[in-house]
N, C-alpha and C positions, 0 to 999 in steps of 0.2 A: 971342527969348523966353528968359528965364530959368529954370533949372530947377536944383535943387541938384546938385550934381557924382555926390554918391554916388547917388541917383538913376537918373541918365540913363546911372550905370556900370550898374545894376540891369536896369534895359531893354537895353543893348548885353549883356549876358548870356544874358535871357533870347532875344533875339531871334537871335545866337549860336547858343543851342546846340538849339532848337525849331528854327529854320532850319535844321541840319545832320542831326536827326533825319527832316525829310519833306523836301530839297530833292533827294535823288535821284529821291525818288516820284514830287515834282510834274516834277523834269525831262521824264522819260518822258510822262505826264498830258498833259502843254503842248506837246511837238514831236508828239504824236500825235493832239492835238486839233486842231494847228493844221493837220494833214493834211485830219482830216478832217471840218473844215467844205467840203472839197469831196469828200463820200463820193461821192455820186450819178455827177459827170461822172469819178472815177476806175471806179467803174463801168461803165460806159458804155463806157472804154478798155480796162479791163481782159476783161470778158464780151466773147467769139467773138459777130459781129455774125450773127442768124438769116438763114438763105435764105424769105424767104416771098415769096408775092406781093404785089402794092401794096395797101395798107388800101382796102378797099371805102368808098364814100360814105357820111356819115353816115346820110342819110335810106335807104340799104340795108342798115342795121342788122338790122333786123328778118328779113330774108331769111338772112343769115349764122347769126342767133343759130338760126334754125327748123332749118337743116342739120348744126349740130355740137347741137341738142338732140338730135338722128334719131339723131346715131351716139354721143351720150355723152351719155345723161341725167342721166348725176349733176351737167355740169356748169349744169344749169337752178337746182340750188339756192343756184350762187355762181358768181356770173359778174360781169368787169370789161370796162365801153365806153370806152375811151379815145375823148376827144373829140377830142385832139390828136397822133393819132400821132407818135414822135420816136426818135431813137437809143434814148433808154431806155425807152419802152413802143413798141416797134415796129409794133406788131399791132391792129387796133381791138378785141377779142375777145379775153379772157385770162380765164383760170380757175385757182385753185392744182391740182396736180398730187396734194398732201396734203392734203385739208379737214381733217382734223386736228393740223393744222400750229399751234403754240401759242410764243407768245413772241416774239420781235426778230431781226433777222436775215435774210439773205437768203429767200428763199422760191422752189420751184420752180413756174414757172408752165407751162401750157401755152396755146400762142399758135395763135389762130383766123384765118385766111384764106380768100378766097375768088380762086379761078383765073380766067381772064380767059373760059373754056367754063361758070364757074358751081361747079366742083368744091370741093370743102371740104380745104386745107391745114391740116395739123395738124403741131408740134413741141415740145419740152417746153423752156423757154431755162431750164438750169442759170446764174446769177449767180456772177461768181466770188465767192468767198467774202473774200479779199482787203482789200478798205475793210472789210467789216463787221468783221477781224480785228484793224485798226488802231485803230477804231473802241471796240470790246471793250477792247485794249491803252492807250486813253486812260482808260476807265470805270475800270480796275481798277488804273490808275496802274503796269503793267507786273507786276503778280503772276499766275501761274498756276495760281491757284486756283479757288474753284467761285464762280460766281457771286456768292455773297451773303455770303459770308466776304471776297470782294474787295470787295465794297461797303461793307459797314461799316469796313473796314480801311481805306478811301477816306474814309472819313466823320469818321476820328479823325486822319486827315491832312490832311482838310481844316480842322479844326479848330484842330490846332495850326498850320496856314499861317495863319489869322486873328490867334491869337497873336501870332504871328512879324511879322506887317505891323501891328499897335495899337504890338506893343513897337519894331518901329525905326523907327516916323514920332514918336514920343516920344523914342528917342535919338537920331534927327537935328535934330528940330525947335531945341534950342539953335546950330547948326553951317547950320541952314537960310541963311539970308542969305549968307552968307561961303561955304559950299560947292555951291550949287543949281545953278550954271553956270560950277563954276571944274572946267575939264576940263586940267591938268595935262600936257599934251603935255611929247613931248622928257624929261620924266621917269622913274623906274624905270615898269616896265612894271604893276606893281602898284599903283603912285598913280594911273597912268591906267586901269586895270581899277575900281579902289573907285571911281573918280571916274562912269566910265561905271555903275557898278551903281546909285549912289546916284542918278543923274540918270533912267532906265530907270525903276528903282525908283518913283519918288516921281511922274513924269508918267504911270504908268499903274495908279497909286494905286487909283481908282474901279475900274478893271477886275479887279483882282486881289481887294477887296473883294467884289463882285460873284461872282467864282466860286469865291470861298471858302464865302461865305452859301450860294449855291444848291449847291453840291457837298454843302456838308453837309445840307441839307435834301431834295437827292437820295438821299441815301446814307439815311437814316432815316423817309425819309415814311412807310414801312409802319409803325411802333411809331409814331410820330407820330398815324398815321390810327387808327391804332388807339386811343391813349388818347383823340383827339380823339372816338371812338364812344360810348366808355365812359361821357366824363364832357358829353358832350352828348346822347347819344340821338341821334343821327346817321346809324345802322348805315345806314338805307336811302337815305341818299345816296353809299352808298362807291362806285356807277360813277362818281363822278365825282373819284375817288382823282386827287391832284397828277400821276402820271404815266402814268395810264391812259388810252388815250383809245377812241373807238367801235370793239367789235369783236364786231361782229354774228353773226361763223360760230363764236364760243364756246355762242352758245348754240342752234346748228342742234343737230336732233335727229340719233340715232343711227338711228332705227326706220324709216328708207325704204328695206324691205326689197326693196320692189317695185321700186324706180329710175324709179318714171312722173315722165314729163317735165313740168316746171310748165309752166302753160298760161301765153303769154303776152295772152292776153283781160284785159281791166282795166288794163294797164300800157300808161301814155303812151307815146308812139315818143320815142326819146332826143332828135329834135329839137323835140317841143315840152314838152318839160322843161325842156330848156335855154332855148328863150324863156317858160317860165313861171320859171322862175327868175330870169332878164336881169330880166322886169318886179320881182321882189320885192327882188333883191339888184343893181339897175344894175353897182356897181362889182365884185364879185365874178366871177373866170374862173376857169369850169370846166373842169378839169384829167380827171377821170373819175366814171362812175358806177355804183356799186358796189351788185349786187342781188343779196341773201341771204334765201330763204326758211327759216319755219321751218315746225316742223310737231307738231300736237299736237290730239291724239283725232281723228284720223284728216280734220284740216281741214289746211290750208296759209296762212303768210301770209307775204307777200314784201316785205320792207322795201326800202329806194334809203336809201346814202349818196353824199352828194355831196362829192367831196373837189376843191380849189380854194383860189386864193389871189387875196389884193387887195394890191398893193405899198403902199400907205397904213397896213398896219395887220400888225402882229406876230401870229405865227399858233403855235400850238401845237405843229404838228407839226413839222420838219427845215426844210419850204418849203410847208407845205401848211394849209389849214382846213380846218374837215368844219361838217358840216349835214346830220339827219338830212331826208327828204324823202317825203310822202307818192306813193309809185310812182303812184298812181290819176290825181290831179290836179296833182301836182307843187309843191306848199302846203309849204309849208315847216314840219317840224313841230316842231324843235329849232333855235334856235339859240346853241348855250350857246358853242359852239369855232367860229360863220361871224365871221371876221373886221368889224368896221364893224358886229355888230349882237348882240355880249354885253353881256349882263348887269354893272354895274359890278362885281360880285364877280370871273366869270370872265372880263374883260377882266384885270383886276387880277394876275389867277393864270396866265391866258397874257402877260403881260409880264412878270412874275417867272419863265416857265421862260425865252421868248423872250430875255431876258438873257444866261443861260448858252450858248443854242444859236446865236445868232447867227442865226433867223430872223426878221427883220426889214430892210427898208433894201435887200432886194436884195443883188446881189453886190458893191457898193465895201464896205458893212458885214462880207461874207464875206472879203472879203478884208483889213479892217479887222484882223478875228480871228486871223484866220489869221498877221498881222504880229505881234500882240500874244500870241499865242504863243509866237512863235520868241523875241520880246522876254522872255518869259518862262522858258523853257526858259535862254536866254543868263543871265539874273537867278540863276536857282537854280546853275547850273553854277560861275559867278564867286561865291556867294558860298560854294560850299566851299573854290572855291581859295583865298579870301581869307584863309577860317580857316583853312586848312594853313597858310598863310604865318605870320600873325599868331602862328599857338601854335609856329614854327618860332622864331623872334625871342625870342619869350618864353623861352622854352629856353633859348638861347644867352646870353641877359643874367641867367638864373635860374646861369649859369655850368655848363651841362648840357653833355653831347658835343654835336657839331657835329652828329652822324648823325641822322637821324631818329626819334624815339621811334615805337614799335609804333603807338601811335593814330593818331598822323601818317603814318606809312605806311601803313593798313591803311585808312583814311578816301581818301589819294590814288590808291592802285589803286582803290578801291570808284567811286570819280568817276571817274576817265579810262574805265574798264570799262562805266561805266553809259551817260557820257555816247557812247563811239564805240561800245559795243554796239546800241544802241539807233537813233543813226544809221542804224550801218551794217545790222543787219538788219532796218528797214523799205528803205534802198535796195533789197537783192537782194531782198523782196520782188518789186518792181516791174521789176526785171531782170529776174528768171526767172518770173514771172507769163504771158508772152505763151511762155514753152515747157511750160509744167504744162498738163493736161490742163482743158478748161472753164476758162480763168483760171486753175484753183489753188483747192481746198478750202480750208475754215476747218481743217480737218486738218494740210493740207500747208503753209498759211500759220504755223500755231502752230509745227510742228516745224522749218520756215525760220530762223525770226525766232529762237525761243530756243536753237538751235543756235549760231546767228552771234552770239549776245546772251552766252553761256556761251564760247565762242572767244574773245570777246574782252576778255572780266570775265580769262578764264586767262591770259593772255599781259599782260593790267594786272600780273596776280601774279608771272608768271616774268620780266618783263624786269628790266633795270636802270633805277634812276629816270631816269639817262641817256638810254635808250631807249625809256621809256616813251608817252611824249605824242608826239612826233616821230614814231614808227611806225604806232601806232595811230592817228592824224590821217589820218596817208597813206593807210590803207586806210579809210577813211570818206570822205577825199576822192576818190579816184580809184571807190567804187562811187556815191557821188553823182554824178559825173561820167559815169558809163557809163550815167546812166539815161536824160540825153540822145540817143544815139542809137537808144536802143527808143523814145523819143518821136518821134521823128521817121519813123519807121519806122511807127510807129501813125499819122499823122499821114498818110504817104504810103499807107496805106489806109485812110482816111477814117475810121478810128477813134477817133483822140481827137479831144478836141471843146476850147474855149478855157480855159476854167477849168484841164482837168488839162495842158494845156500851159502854162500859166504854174507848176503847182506844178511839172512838168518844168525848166523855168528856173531857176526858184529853187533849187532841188535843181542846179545848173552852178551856182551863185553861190557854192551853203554849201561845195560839194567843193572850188571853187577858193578860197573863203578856206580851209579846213583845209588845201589845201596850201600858203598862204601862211603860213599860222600855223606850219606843222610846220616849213618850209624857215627862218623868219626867229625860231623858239623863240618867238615870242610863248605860244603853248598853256600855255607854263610860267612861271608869274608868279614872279620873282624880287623880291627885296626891292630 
């Protein structure tokens, strides 16, 4: 394809120097998202496994719920039956611990048992905080700020990443033919770098599109929703705002002074819900169900959600659909988010979030992501080195000293700093997660991660450029490597589960290529 010279010099510019602007951001964003598209089973390894006894029978539901209403009636207004007990809901009986628990994130629950004499076990499973920290440190693109000050600051970075990928598939697109699969081996170490960025680059094209649009439509739905109010008349469909989804105990009342226990008269037994549900939704498996009374002028009324997934159909939530359900007869009385059976608007709109989150396809799709991450992470890291290189050259033919000008130095610390800061403290997360108390707080996680994140930004700054990338590798690779053996360790107590043992693996793969890059100076792309 033909394009004028000065042109596609215009685009390699703009793509340049937009790219340089947000490729630290998205670096952090993209190794932390690609963690945690397996939030749940690091979970699962990370959170101390509860001592209860075995989940009682399904069709002995009702017995269980009647003995922990006796001794804790508050938890009759919000109670979860796990249909399928598992590592990550262990207990068929769970309740939050806070009913006024509001927002995202881990949640304390407390977990219902029943003794093999009939006795009622009760314990509270604190969740490490841990995934959800990584998870946070992906949304906010690695800033430690308040929530929604990192959100929009993500939204104007996701923005100019959009930029950045229209401007360099326009100044590749002339070079396209001739460069698409000439991978340069045996040449300076930097023709084989730009060669791999461009190839990287352009094959996961679609993907990088894709979570630029929805990042930035994440990052603004609320003004979005909001003007969409204003000049539609709309206001009274905002529960069903782009990333809101059913949440029943926001609008439990405050006024149950009394703490009398809801009756459970009227409410089907959880197994013939489940086969009244089988008849209406065949393909749909139910995961748990979720019953929250409200209460107002002195009546009661108890709603059932039903949350579940169908592997045929992309689901709203991480891995999950919902369906409200009427408790009485088990009639299905919503289904805007049951998979296989929305509306073509909100079908439309859970495969526009399903996109970004990766729930769809099951786990070869997660793990799809979670490649196309690191791919991306890898993309944003080489195309700062490229620029340092590039404006290194320029210099020296503009007949300038040999040394590094301030920008150029000051852009190659900010990158080796971000890129092995960021590595390395999500490693020692995971290192020292199995000695922190509960897993490790979202506290103790923050102050972790940005200690070892600021350690290693300062030692980019104090070393010599000599030293710089070579050492800082080493310790990125040798804590990627250490997190093998707590894997295995977890692993010999029945704690992790297959998914977080492969991100285990992979974490051996990346520590031993950084200390293959540190040992053989690849890390530092020379002309």
């Amino acid at each position: 394809m033909k394009i004028h010279p000065d042109i596609v010099q215009v685009y390699r510019e703009v793509h340049s120097w937009v790219g340089i602007l947000c490729s630290l951001f998205l670096f952090v964003a993209f190794y932390a998202g690609s963690i945690s598209m397996f939030e749940q089973p690091l979970q699962v390894w990370l959170t101390p496994a509860p001592s209860l006894p075995k989940p009682v029978e399904l069709a002995d539901t009702p017995q269980l719920l009647q003995k922990a209403f006796s001794q804790y009636p508050d938890a009759s207004t919000h109670y979860i039956i796990v249909v399928n007990p598992d590592n990550a809901h262990p207990a068929r009986l769970m309740w939050p611990q806070d009913p006024t628990h509001r927002g995202h994130g881990p949640q304390d629950y407390v977990l219902g048992a029943l003794s093999s004499n009939g006795d009622l076990h009760t314990l509270v499973s604190r969740p490490s905080g841990i995934p959800f920290f990584i998870d946070q440190l992906h949304e906010q693109i690695g800033l430690p700020l308040p929530h929604a000050a990192a959100r929009y600051t993500m939204g104007c970075v996701a923005a100019g990443y959009f930029l950045a990928l229209v401007s360099g598939v326009i100044a590749f697109l002339p070079a396209l033919k001739k460069m698409l699969f000439a991978l340069r081996l045996g040449t300076a170490t930097r023709k084989v770098w730009l060669d791999l960025h461009n190839l990287v680059g352009f094959f996961s094209l679609p993907f990088h599109f894709i979570m630029a649009i929805t990042a930035f439509v994440f990052a603004f739905h609320g003004p979005i929703s909001a003007l969409q109010g204003k000049l539609f008349q709309q206001g009274q469909r905002a529960e069903h705002g782009l990333m809101q989804q059913h949440d029943h105990a926001e609008s439990r009342s405050k006024n149950n002074a009394l703490h009398n226990v809801v009756s459970l008269e009227g409410l089907m037994p959880p197994q013939a819900v489940l086969v009244e549900l089988q008849r209406q939704a065949p393909s749909f498996v139910v995961d748990m169900l979720e019953y929250t009374t409200q209460f107002s002028k002195g009546k009661s009324r108890t709603m059932l959600r039903v949350t579940g997934h169908d592997e045929r159909y992309p689901t709203l939530g991480v891995s999950n659909g919902f369906a409200a359900v009427d408790p009485g007869n088990g009639k299905i009385l919503s289904a805007d988010y049951l998979p296989g059976h929305q509306s073509a608007g909100f079908a439309a709109l859970t495969a526009f979030i399903a996109l970004h989150f990766g729930s769809y396809g099951g786990l070869p799709v997660r793990w799809g992501y979670f490649c196309l991450g690191l791919g991306g992470a890898f993309l944003f890291y080489t195309g700062c080195r490229l620029w340092i290189v590039a404006r290194q050259k320029r210099e020296q033919h503009a007949g300038k000293s040999s040394k590094q000008t301030r920008a150029s130095w000051l852009l190659a610390c900010l990158t080796t700093g971000c890129l092995t800061g960021c590595i390395t403290g999500i490693a020692i997360l995971f290192i020292c997660a199995p000695f922190l108390p509960l897993g490790g707080t979202y506290a103790q996680a923050s102050f972790l991660y940005y200690a070892v994140f600021l350690f290693c930004m300062g030692l980019a700054f104090i070393l010599h450029e000599s030293l710089r990338e070579p050492l800082l590798f080493r310790v990125a690779g040798y804590a990627n490597i250490a997190i093998a053996p707590v894997m295995l360790a977890a692993m010999a107590g029945g704690h992790a589960i297959l998914p977080s043992l492969g991100v285990g693996m992979v974490a051996l793969v990346l520590g031993s290529f950084l200390l293959h890059a540190a040992r053989r100076s690849t890390c530092r792309l020379s002309a």
